[in-house]
LODRENTI-671364 format. One record per atom (N, C-alpha, C): residue in one letter; x, y, z. Coordinates in steps of 0.05 Angstrom, whole numbers, plus 5000, padded with zeros to 4 digits. Layout:
N
aXYZ
...
//
This chain:
542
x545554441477
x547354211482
x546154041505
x544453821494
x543353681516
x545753521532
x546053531560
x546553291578
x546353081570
x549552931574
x549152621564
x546352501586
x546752501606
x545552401640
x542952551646
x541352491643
x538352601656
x537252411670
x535852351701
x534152161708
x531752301722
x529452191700
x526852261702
x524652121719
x525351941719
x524551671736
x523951581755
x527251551771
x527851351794
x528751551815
x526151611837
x526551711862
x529851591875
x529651291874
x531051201892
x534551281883
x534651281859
x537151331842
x537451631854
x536451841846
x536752071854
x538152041886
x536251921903
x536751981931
x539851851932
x540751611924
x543051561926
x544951721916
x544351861894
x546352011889
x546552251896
x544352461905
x544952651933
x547352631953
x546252381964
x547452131986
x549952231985
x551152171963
x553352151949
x555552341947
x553752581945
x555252871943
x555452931978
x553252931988
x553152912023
x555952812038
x556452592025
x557852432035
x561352612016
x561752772003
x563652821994
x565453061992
x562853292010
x563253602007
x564853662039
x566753492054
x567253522075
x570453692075
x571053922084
x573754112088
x575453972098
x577353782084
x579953732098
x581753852122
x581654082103
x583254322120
x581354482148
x580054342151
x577954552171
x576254312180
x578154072184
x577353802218
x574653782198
x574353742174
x571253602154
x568353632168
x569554042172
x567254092176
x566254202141
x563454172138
x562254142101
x562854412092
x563954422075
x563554662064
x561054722048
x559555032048
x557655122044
x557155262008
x559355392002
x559155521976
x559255391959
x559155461941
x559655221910
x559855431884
x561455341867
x561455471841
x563855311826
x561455261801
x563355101780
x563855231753
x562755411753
x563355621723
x563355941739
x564956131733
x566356111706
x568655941724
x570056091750
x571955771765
x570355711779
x572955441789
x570855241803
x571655151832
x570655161850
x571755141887
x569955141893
x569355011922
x567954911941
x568955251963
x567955251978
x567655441996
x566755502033
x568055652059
x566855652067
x564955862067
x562455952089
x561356032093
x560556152124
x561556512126
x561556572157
x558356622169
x555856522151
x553356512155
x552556352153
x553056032146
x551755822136
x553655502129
x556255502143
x557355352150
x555955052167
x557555042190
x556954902210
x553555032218
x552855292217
x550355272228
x548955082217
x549055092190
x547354992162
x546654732151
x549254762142
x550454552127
x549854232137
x550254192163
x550554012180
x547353952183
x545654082197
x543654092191
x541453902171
x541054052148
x540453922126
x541253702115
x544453532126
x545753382111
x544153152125
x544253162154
x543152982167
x540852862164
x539053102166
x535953112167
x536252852141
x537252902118
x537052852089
x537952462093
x541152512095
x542452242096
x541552092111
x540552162141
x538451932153
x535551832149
x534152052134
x532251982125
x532351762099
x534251802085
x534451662062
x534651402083
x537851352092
x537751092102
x535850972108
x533151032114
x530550872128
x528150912111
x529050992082
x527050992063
x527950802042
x530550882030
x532050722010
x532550372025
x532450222030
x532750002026
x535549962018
x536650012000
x540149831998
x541650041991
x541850262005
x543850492006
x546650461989
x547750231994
x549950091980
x549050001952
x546850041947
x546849951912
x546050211895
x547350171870
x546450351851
x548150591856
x547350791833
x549151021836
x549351141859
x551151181867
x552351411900
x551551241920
x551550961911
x552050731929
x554750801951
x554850591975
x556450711992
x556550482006
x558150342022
x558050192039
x557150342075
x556250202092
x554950272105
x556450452130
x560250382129
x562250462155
x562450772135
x562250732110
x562551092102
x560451262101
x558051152106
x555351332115
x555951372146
x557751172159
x557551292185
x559251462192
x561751472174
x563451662174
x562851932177
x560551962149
x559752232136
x558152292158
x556752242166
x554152252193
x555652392224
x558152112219
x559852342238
x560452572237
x561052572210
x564052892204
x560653142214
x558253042203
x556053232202
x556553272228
x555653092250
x554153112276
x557353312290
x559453292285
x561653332297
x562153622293
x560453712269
x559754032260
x558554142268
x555253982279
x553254052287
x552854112319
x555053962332
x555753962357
x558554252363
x560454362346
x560854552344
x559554762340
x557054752323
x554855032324
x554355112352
x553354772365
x550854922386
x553054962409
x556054622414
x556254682442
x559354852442
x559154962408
x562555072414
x561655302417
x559255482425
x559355832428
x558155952461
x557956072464
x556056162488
x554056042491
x552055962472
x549556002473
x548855742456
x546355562472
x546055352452
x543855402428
x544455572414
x544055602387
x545555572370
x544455552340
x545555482307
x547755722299
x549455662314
x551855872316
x553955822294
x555655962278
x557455962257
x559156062268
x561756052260
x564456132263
x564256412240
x565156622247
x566256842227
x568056742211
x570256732222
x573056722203
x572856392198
x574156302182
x574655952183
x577255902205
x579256032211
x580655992231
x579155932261
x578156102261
x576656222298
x575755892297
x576655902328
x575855672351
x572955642349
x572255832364
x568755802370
x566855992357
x565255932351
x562556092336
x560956162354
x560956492330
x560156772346
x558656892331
x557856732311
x554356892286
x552256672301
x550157002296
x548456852305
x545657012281
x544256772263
x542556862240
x540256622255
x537756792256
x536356632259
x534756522239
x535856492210
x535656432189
x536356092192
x539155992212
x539455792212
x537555562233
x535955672250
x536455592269
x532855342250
x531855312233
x530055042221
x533654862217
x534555002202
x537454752203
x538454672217
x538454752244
x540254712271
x537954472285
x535854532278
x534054392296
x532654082276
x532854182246
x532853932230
x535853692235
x538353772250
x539853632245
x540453432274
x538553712302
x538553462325
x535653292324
x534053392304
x531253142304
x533252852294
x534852932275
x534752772249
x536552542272
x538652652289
x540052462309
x538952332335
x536952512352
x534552352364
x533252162348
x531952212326
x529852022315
x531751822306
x532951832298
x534451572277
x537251452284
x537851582312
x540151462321
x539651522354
x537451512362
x536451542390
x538951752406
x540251872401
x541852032410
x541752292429
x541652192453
x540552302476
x541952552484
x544652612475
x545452862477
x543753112459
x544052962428
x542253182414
x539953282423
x538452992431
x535053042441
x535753312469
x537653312485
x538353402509
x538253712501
x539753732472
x541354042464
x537654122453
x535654012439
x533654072428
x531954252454
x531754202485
x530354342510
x531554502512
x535254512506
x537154762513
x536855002503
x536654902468
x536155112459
x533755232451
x531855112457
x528755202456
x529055402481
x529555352503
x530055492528
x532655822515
x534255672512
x535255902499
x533756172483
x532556112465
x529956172447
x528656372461
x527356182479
x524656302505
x526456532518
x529156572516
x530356782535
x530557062519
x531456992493
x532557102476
x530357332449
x528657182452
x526157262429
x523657222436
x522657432426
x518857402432
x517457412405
x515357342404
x513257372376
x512457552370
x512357772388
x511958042376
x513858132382
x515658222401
x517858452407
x520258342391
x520757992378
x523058032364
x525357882388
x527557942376
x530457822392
x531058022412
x531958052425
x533558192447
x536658242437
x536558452423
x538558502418
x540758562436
x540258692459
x541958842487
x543358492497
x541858312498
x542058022508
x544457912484
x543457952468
x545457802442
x547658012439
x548558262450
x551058332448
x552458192471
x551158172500
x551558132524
x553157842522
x552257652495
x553657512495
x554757452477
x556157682476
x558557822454
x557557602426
x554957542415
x553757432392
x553557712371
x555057582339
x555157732320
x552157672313
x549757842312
x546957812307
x547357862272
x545857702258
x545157762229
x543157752229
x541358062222
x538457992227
x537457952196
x534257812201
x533457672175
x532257872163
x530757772133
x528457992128
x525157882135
x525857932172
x523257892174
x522557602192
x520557572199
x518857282213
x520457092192
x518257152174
x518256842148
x521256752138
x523056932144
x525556902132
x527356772150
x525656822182
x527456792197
x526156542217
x525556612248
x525156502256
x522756272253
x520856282227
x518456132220
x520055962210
x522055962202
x522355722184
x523555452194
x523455542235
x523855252248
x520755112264
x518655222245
x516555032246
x516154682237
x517454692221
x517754382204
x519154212232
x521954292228
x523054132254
x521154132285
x520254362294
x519154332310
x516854142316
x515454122283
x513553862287
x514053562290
x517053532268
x518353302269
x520253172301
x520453382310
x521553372342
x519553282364
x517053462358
x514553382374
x513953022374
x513253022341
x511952722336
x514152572349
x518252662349
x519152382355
x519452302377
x520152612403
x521152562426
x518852652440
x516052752436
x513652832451
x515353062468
x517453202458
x518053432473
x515453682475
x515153762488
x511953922497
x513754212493
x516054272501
x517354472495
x517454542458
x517354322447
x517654342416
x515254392411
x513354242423
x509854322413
x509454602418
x509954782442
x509154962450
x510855212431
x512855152431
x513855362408
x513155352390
x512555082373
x511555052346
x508355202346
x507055202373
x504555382366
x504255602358
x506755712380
x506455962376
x507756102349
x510055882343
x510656032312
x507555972289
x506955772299
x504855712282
x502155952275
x502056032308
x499756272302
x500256552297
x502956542290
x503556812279
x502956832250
x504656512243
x504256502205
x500956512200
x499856462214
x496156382205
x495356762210
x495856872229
x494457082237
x495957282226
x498657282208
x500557482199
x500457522171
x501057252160
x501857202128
x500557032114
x500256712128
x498556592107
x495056492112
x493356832098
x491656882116
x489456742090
x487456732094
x485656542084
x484756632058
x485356892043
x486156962016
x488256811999
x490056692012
x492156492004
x493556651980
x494557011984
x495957121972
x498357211989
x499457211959
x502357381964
x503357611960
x505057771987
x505558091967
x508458101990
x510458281978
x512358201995
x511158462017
x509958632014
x509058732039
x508758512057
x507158372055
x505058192076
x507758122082
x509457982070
x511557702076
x513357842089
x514258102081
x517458212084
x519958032077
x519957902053
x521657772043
x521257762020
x522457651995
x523057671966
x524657371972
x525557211984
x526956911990
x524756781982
x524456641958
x521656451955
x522656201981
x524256041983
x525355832001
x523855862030
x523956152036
x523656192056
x520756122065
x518356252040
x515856182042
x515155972037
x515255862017
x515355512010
x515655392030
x517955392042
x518955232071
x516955212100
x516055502094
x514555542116
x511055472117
x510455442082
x508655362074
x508454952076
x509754922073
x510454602080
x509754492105
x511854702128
x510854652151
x508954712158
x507454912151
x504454962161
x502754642151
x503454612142
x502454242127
x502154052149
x505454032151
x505653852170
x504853972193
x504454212211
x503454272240
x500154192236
x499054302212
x496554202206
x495753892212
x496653702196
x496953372200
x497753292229
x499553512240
x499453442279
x497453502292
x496253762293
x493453802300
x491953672289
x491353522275
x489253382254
x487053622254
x488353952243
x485554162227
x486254182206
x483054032198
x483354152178
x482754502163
x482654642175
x481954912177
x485454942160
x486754972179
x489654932171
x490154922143
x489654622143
x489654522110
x488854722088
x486354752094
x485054902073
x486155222069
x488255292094
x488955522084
x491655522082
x492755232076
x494255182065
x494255172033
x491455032031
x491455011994
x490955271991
x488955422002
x488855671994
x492655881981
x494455851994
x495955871987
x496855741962
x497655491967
x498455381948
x496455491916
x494155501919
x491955581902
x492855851885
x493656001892
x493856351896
x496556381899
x497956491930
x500656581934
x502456471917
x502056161921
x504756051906
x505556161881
x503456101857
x503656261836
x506356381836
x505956621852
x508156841853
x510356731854
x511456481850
x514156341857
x513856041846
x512256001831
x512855741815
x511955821781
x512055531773
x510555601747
x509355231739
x509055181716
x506955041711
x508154761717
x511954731713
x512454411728
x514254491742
x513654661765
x514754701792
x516754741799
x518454951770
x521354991769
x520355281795
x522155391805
x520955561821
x523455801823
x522156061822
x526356241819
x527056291849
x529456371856
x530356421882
x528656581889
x528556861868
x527357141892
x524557141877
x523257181880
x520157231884
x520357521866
x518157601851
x518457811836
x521757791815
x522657601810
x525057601792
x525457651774
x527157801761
x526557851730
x529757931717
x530257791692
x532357721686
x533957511677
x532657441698
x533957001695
x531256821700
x532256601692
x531156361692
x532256171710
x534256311731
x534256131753
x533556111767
x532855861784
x531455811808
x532455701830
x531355561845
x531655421880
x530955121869
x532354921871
x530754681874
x529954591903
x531254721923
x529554781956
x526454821958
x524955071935
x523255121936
x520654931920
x522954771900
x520554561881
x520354351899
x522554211920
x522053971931
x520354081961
x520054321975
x517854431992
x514954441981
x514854461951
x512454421940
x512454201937
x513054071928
x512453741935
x512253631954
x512553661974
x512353522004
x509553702011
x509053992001
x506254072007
x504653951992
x504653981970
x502453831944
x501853501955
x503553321972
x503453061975
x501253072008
x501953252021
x501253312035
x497453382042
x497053462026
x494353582015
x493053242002
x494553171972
x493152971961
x492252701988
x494352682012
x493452542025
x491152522041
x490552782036
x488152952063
x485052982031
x485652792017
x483152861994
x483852981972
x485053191970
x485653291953
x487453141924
x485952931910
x487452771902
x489952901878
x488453131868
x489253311845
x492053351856
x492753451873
x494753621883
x497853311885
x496753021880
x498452801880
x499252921849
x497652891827
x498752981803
x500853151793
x500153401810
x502453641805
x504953621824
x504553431842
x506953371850
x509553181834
x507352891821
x508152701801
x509852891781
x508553111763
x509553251747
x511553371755
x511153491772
x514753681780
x516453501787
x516453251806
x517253041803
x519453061767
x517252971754
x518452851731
x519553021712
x517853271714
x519153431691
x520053711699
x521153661727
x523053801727
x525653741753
x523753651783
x526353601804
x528353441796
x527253151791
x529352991780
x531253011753
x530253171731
x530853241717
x534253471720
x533753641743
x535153841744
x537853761768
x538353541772
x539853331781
x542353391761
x544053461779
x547953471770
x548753181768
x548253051747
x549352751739
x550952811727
x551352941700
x553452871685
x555053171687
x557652981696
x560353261703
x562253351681
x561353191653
x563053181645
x564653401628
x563053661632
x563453991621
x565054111647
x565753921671
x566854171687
x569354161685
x571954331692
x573954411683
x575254391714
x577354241725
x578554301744
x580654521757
x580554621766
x581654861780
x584854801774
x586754981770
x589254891788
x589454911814
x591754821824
x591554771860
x593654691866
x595954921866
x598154891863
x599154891899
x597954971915
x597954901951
x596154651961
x595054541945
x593554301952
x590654401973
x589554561957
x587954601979
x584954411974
x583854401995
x581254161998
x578554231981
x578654511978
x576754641965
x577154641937
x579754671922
x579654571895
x580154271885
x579354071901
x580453971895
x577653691896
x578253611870
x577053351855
x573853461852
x572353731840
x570853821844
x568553751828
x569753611803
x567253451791
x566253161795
x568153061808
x566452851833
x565252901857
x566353081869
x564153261887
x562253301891
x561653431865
x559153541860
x557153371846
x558153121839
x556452931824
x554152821845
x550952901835
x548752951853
x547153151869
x548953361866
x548253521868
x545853711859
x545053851874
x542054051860
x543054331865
x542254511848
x542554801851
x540754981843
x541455121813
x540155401818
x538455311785
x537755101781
x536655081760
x534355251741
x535155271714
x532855391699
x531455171694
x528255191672
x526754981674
x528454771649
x530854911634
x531054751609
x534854661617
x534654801645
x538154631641
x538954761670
x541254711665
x543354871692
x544255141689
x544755221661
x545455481656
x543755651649
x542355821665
x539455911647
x540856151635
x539856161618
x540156591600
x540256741614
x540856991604
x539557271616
x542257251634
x541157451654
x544157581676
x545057311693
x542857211701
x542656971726
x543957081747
x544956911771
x547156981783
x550057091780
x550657041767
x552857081755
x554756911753
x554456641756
x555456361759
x554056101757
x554755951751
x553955751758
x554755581784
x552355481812
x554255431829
x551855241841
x552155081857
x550554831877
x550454861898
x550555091919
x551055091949
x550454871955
x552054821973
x551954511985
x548854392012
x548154752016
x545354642029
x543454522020
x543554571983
x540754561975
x540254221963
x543353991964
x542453721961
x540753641984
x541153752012
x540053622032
x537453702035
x535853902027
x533654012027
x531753832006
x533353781980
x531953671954
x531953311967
x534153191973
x533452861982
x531152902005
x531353052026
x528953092047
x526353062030
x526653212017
x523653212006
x522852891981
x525452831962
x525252641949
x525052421977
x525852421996
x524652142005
x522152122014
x520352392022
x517552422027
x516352311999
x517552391980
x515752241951
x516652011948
x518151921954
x518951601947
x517751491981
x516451522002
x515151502023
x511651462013
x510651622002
x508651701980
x507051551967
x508651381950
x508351381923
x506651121925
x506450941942
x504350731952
x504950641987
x502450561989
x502050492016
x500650262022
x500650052037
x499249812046
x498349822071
x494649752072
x493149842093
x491349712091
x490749472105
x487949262120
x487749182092
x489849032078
x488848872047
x488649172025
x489049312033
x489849522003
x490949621991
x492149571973
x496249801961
x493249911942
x494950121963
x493650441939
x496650611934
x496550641901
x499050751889
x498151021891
x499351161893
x498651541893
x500551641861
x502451491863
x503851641841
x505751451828
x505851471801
x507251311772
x509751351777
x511151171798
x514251291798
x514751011812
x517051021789
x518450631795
x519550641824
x518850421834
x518150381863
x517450021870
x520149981885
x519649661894
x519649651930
x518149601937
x517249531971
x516949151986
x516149192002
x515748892019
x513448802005
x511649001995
x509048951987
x507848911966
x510249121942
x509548981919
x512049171898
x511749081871
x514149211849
x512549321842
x512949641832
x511849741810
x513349861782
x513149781758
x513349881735
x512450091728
x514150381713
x511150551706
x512150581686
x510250701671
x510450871636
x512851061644
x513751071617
x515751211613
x518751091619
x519450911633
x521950781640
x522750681630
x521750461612
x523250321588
x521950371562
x523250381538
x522650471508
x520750221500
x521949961512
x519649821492
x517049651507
x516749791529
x514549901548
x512650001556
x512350321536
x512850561549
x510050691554
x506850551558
x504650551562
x504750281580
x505250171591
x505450061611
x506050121635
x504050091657
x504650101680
x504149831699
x506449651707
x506349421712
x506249331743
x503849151748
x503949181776
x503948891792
x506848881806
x506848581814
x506248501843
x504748441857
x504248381893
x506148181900
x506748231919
x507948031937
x506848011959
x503748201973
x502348141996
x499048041977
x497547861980
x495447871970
x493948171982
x491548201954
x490148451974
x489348571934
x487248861947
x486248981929
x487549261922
x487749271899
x489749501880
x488049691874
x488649961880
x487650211882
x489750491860
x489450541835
x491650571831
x489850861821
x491051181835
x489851411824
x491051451799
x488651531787
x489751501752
x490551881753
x492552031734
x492552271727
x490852331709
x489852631700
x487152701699
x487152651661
x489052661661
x490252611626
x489652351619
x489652151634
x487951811630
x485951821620
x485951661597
x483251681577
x482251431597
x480351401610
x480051141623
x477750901610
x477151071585
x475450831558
x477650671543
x480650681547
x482750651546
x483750461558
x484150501576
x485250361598
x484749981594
x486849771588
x487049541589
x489549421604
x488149161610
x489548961632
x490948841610
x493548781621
x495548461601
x496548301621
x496848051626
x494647931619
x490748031620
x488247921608
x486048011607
x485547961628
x484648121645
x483548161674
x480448231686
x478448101681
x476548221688
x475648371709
x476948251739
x476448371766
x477448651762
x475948861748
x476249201761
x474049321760
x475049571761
x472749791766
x474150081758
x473450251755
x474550551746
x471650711762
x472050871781
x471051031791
x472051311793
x471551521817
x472451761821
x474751711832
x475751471843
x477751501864
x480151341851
x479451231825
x481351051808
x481150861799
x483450561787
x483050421775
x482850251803
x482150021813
x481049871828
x481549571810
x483549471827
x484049261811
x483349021832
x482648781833
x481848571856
x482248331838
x482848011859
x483347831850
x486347741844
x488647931838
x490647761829
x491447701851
x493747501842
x495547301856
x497647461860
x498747321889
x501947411899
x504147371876
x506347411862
x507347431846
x506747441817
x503247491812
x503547581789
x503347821779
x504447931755
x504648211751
x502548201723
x501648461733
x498848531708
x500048831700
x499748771669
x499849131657
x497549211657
x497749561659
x496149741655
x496749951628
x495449791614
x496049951586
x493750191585
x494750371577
x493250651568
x495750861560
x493651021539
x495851191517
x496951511533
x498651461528
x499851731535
x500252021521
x498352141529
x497852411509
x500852571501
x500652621484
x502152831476
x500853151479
x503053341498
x501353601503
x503553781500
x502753991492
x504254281486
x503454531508
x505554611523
x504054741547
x506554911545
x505855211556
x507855441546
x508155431590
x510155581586
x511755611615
x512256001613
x509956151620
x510356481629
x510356531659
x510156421670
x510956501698
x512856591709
x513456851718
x516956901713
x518356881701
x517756901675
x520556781660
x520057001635
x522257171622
x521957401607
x521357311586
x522056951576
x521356971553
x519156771561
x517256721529
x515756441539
x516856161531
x516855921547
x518155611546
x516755541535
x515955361513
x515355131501
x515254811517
x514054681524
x513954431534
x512954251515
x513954111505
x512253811501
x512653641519
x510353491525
x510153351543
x508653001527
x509252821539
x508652631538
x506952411564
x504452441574
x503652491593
x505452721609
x506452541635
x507152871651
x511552811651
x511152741626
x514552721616
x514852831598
x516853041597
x518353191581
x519553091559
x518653101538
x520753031516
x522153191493
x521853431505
x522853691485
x521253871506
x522654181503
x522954401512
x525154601499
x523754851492
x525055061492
x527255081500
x530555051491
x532455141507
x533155381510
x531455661495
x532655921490
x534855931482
x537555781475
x539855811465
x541855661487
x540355571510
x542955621540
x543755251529
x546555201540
x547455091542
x546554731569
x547854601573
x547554441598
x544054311587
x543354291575
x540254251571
x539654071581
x536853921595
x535453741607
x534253531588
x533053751568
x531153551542
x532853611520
x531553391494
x532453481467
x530153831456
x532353941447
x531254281441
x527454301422
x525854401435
x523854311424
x522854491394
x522554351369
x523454441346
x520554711341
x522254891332
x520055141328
x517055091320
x515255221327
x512355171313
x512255281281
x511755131263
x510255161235
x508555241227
//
């Protein structure tokens, strides 16, 4: 049963409608701090969470909703449009959560409340604390907010009291301040995974406290886990959380691009090359636990961490690695997007509570635990269908790094990286696949004069490849199509055919998937029988 609503396409559509859900998952009953759980089948309620509440939640939403604001251009248009006093609302209800983690407990850490009643929060998971520290970058950087930047030295200092790189937390210290400790499984699960923020904190506020920690988490992951074999075993990792490695694999990206080593890099692809494997498959659907077996569900946390690594790499040369990002992109992150609600079933809610209540607008935008052919995969799965509310803010973070991406203008040159409809100061782009009577066209209009650089995917027949209007100024080399000469408002097509390809999906998955593909767009897939489907069901082989 395919989905009326699939968008394959439009980065910017997606991000608004994230936006959207961001802006809608806030607890009435509990001063709109976000609620964390989610489940819409078999019932359906919003939820809190005594591990991942306010530490969390708040966190991610920020990092996410302010990044969009300064990528998206007209926040207020298009789906999960919004006018601009109710983004500041939502931003509040976040920061007003985020400011109960750190300054409602003992200790300025990514602290949670146990009960939903209790005053002040008394968990302490150092699982939260990349969320705690993604949510005061996201308010220094983008709202110069001098208290957060203030709490970011507190609790690094906190940190430095509390935990060492080899001996671990102080546990005797964390009873002392009567803190409920939830320990992780492990470094990678836990405290590595506030390397990302730590870099993003560095580049905004030149805090030297954020550099110096970020080293040292940095030279544990290089000399511990992601060692220059670029494999995976959960020995090495001590975790089975793919999110957790992904995540941490990302940031090794970005700490790499701050040092400008490339040493780094390369044992970063080495990973990506090798380890990953163990946790993706061929269009970057990816399962929660690592070694999974059973289901076909996944993390969309873990596909949009591979994309922000894969974009990461193509920038540094690696042009290949822009491709497999484009593809998971298309045929599967955006794809696996909660647009259409129209199968969910509303709860009764006979006390009026905040959590059952209006839950298929709620959740509209949302991302969750997707299989590669729908929302409901086969087999055991979880045993629900559900969206935790962390995992929209994790997936727009990364969709605005690809819609950040996807071209750039530099001393007279728009170089496109990737086929994804995209309008800037600099120029409009059209791509294949977006309109039916189109749909080998990729259309490219300037609005700055200058020379067009456009990396073709490896599937480009490039004896193929024609201009509309006839254009003689190009070239096709190693590095792409090279277009020179046009004018400020005119738009030139790039016609070339779009293969049709059949590619099976065994990576984790008990049975084998079927893909057809149409360059790197899905137009049929395997549904195994499940319900919620993404594509039309791809018809048996003859």
């Amino acid at each position: 049963m395919p989905l009326r609503a699939v968008n394959d396409h439009n980065i910017e559509d997606a991000i608004r409608s994230g936006c959207r859900t961001m802006r809608s998952v806030f607890n009435a009953d509990d001063d709109h701090v976000p609620f964390f759980g989610s489940r819409l089948r078999p019932d359906a309620f919003l939820s809190f969470s005594r591990a991942h509440s306010e530490s969390h939640v708040p966190g991610r939403h920020l990092n996410a909703l302010l990044a969009a604001e300064f990528v998206v251009p007209n926040m207020n248009d298009g789906p999960g449009g919004a006018d601009p006093e109710v983004l500041d609302e939502a931003v509040a209800h976040h920061r007003r959560a985020l400011m109960l983690s750190y300054q409602g407990g003992v200790a300025p850490l990514s602290l949670n409340r146990d009960k939903i009643e209790d005053q002040e929060p008394s968990v302490f998971c150092p699982h939260n604390l990349r969320e705690g520290f993604h949510g005061l970058y996201a308010l220094a950087h983008h709202r110069a907010d001098d208290e957060a930047a203030s709490l970011v030295d507190s609790s690094i200092e906190a940190i430095r009291r509390l935990w060492h790189p080899v001996r671990g937390w102080d546990e005797e210290q964390l009873r002392g301040l009567n803190l409920d400790y939830l320990a992780c499984q492990g470094f990678v699960h836990g405290e590595a995974r506030m390397l990302g923020p730590l870099v993003k904190l560095h580049r905004s506020t030149r805090s030297l406290k954020a550099l110096h920690l970020a080293e040292d988490v940095a030279e544990k992951l290089l000399a511990e886990f992601y060692l220059e074999d670029g494999e995976f075993s959960q020995d090495r990792f001590g975790t089975r959380h793919a999110h957790s490695v992904t995540c941490c694999l990302s940031s090794l990206a970005q700490f790499a691009e701050l040092k400008t080593d490339h040493s780094i890099l390369r044992r970063v692809k080495a990973f990506y090359d090798h380890g990953l494997w163990e946790m993706r498959d061929a269009i970057g659907w990816s399962p929660e636990s690592t070694q999974q077996t059973g289901s076909d569900h996944g993390e969309a946390n873990n596909t949009g961490d591979i994309i922000e690594t894969a974009l990461i790499l193509g920038a540094h040369g690696w042009r290949e690695y822009d491709q497999d990002a484009e593809r998971i992109l298309r045929a599967h992150l955006l794809p696996s997007q909660l647009i259409d609600i129209s199968f969910v079933e509303e709860p009764d809610n006979p006390r009026g509570e905040d959590g059952l209540r209006d839950l298929a607008n709620r959740h509209q935008g949302a991302w969750g635990f997707p299989a590669p052919y729908g929302h409901d995969p086969v087999g055991e799965g979880r045993g629900n269908l559900s969206f935790n509310m962390d995992i929209v803010g994790g997936v727009v973070s990364s969709l605005c790094e690809a819609l950040s991406a996807i071209s750039a203008y530099d001393d007279g040159l728009h170089r496109i990286r990737l086929l994804m409809e995209h309008e800037t100061d600099e120029m409009t782009l059209g791509v294949p696949y977006a309109r039916e009577d189109s749909a080998d066209v990729l259309s490219i209009t300037l609005k700055r004069p200058g020379e067009v650089l456009v990396q073709l995917p490896a599937w480009v027949q490039t004896d193929q490849i024609r201009l509309d209007p006839a254009h003689n100024d190009f070239t096709i080399d190693s590095t792409g199509l090279r277009i020179g000469g046009l004018e400020v408002n005119q738009t030139v097509g790039v016609r070339f055919p779009l293969p049709e390809t059949q590619i099976t999906l065994t990576h984790h998955h008990d049975h084998p998937i079927e893909v057809l593909l149409c360059g790197d767009r899905v137009t049929a897939m395997d549904s195994l029988g499940a319900k919620l489907t993404f594509f039309p069901d791809l018809e048996p082989k003859r």
